[in-house]
Each structure stands twice: as structure tokens, then as C-alpha cells.
C-alpha positions as CSV (number, residue, x, y, z in Angstrom):
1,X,0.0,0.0,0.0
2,X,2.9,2.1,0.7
3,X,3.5,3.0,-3.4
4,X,-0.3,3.0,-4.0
5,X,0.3,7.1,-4.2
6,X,3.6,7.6,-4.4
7,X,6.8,5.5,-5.6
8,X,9.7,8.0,-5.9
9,X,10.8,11.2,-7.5
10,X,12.9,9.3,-10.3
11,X,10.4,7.5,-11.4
12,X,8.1,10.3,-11.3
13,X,10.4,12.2,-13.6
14,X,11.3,9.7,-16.3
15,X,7.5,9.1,-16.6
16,X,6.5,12.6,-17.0
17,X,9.7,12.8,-19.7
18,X,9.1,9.8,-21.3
19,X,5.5,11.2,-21.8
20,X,6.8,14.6,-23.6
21,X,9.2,12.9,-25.9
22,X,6.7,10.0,-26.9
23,X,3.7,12.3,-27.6
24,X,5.7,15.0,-29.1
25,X,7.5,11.9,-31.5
26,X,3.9,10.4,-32.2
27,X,2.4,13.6,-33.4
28,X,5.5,14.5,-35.8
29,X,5.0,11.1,-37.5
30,X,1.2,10.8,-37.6
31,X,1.2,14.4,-39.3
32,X,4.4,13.3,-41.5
33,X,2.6,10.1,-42.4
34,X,-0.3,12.2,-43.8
35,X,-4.3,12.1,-43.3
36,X,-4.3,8.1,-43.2
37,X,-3.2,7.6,-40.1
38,X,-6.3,9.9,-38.6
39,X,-9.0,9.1,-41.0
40,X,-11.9,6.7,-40.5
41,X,-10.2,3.5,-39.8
42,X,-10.5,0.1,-41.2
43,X,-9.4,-3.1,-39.8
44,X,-6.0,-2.5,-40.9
45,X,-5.5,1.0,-39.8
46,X,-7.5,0.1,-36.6
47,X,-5.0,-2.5,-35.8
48,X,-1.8,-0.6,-36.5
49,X,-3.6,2.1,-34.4
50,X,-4.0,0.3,-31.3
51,X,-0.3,-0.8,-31.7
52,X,1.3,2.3,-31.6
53,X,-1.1,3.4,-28.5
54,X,0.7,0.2,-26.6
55,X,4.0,0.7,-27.5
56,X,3.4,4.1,-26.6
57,X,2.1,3.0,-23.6
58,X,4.8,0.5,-22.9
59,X,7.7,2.8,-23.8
60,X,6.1,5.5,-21.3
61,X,5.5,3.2,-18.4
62,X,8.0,0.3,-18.6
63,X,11.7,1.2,-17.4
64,X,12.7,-1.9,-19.0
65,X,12.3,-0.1,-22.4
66,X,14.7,2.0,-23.4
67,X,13.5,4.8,-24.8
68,X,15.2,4.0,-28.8
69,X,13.4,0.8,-28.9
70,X,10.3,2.5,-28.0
71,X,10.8,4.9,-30.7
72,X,12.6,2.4,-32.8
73,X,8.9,-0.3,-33.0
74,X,6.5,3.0,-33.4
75,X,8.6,4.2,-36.1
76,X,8.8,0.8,-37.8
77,X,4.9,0.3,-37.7
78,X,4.2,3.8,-39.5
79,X,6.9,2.7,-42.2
80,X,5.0,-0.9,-42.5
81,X,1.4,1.1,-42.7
82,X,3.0,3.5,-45.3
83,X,4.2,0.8,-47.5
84,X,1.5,-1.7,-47.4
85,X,-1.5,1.2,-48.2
86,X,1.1,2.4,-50.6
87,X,1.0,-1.0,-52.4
88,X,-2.6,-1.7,-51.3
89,X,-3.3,1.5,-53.2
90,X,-1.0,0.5,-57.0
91,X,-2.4,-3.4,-56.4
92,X,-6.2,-4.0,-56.6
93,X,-5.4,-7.5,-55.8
94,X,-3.5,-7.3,-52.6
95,X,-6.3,-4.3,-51.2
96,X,-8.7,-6.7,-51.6
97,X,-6.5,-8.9,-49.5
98,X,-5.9,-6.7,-46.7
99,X,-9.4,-4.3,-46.8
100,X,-13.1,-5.7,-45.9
101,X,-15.7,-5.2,-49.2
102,X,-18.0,-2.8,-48.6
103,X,-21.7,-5.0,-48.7
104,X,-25.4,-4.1,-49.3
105,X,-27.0,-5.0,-45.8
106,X,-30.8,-3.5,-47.5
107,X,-31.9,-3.0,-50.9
108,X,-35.2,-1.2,-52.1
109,X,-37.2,-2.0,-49.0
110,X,-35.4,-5.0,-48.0
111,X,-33.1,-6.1,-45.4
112,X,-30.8,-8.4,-46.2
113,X,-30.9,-11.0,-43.3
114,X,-27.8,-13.3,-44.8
115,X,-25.6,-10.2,-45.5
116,X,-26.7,-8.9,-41.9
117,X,-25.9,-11.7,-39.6
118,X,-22.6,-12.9,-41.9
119,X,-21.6,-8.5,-40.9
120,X,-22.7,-9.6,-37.6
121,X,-25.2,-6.1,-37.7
122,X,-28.7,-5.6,-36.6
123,X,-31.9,-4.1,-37.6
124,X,-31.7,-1.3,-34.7
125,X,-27.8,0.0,-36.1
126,X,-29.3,-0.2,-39.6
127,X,-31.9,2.3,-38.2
128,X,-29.6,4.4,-36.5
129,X,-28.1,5.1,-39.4
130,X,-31.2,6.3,-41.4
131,X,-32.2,8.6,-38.4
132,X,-28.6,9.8,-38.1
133,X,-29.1,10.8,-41.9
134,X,-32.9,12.0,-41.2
135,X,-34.0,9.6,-42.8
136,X,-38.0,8.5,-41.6
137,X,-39.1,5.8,-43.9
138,X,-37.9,2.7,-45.8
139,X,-39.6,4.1,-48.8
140,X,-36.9,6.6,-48.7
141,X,-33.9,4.6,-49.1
142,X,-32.6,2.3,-52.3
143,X,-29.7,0.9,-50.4
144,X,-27.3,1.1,-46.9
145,X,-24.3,-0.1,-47.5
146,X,-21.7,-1.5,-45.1
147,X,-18.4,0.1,-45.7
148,X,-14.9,-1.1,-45.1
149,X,-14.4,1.3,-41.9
150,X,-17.2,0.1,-40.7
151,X,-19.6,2.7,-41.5
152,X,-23.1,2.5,-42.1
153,X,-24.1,5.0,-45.7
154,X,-27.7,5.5,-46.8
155,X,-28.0,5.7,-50.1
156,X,-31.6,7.6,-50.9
157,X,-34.1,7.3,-53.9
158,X,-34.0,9.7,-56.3
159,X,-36.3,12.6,-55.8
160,X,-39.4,13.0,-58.1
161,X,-37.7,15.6,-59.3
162,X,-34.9,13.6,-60.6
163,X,-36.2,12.4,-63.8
164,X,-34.3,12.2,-67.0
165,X,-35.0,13.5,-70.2
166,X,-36.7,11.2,-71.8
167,X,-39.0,11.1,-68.8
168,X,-38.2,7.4,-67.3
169,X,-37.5,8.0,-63.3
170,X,-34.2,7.4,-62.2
171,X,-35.5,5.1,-59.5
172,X,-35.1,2.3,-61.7
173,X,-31.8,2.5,-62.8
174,X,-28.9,0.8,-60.2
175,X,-27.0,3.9,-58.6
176,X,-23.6,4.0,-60.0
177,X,-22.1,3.6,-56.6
178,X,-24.1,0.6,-55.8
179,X,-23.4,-1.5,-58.7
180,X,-20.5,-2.7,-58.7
181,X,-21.6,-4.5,-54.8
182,X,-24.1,-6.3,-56.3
């Protein structure tokens, strides 16, 4: 009970030190590695995320790791995440190996019950996400689509007032971003 407060002054300091140089290091390299590193996260980036939180962690709390080393892994995991989105973005094949599909979860009035429980998502988050997007009625949807950073997007019907010239409504036609799920 004796250290439940209070352990000593060195250790104290080094903490507090340790802190400043690892946050001040983690900011310069999530900024240097660009908007990836901070934007909506998929599994990948999740994962890579949660890493360099515990190495952080690790190198701030742990006397057995030297400082370097600490800086040494976080460093090497922002490289890694560089190089593989960096190929992941020139080869379609390997992003398809490394990112989730986005899905259709409901189509034109109709939840898709296989898609749903294979994405492990129920009927209430599907609604959340319509009334996030004000969105009252089923009538006013043509598809939600489950994204690869696990994101919910309602994609509405066409207005009435979206017709095309030669008078057909639009509602019929696949929405270009929908198509190529199906």
C-alpha cells in the first residue's frame, strides 16, 4: 500500500519525460505520415492504431524499455502502414486482400438478413443510421451499405424531381455507386 500514491521522484520524472518525448514523436510522424493515419479507420489501420497506443504506452510506463526501442517499433509500424497502403493502393489484388468489401445489408425496402448476420449487424444499427441521416421511412432509401471502416451509408431514392429526359424516373436505374456491390 505504501506505493499506492507515491513510488519516488525518479520515477516520477522519467514518466513525465518519457511522456513529452513520446507524444511530441507520435504527433510528428502521424502528421508526417499524412491524413491516413487519422481518418476513418478500417481493420488494418485500426489495428496498426491500437499498436502504436501500446507501444506508446509501454515505452512510457516500462523502465525496461529504453527509450530507442520504443521509438525504434512506433517508427517501424508507421513505415510498414506506409508501405503496405502504398501498395494496397498500385495493387487492386493485394487491397482486396488486406481491406473488408463494402456490402449491401438493405436493398429497395429489403433487409438483407444473410448479409446482416454474416456483418454480424442488426436491424436497430441499420436504423440508427437512417435517423442519423434523417431519414424516416424505408420508402426513402434504395440501399445502406456497409463500408470497409465500418460505417453505415444510406444511399436515398432519387427525388421525383430527378427524372431524366426522356422522362423514365431514375428510380429504376442501379445507382452508379451501388453497382459494382451487387
Amino acid at each position: 500500500m505504501d506505493m499506492f500514491f507515491f513510488d519516488n521522484i525518479d520515477k516520477l520524472s522519467r514518466i513525465i519525460s518519457t511522456t513529452i518525448i513520446v507524444y511530441i514523436l507520435i504527433v510528428l510522424v502521424t502528421k508526417a505520415s499524412g491524413k491516413r493515419s487519422t481518418s476513418q479507420l478500417n481493420n488494418f489501420d485500426w489495428v496498426v492504431t491500437v499498436m502504436i497506443g501500446s507501444l506508446g504506452a509501454s515505452t512510457i510506463l516500462l523502465k525496461e524499455i529504453p527509450l530507442i526501442e520504443g521509438f525504434s517499433s512506433i517508427l517501424v509500424l508507421y513505415l510498414l502502414q506506409f508501405l503496405v497502403t502504398k501498395y494496397a493502393s498500385i495493387s487492386p489484388q493485394f487491397s482486396d486482400f488486406i481491406l473488408s468489401e463494402p456490402r449491401i445489408v438493405f436493398y429497395q425496402g429489403q433487409f438483407l438478413p444473410d448479409v446482416m448476420r454474416d456483418e454480424r449487424l442488426t436491424r436497430q444499427e441499420i436504423e440508427c443510421a437512417m435517423r442519423t441521416e434523417g431519414i424516416n421511412s424505408f420508402d426513402d432509401v434504395e440501399a445502406i451499405v456497409f463500408e470497409s471502416d465500418a460505417k453505415l451509408t444510406v444511399i436515398q431514392k432519387p427525388s421525383q424531381a430527378d427524372k431524366s429526359d426522356d422522362g423514365q424516373s431514375t428510380s429504376s436505374k442501379v445507382s452508379e455507386t451501388i453497382n459494382p456491390l451487387m
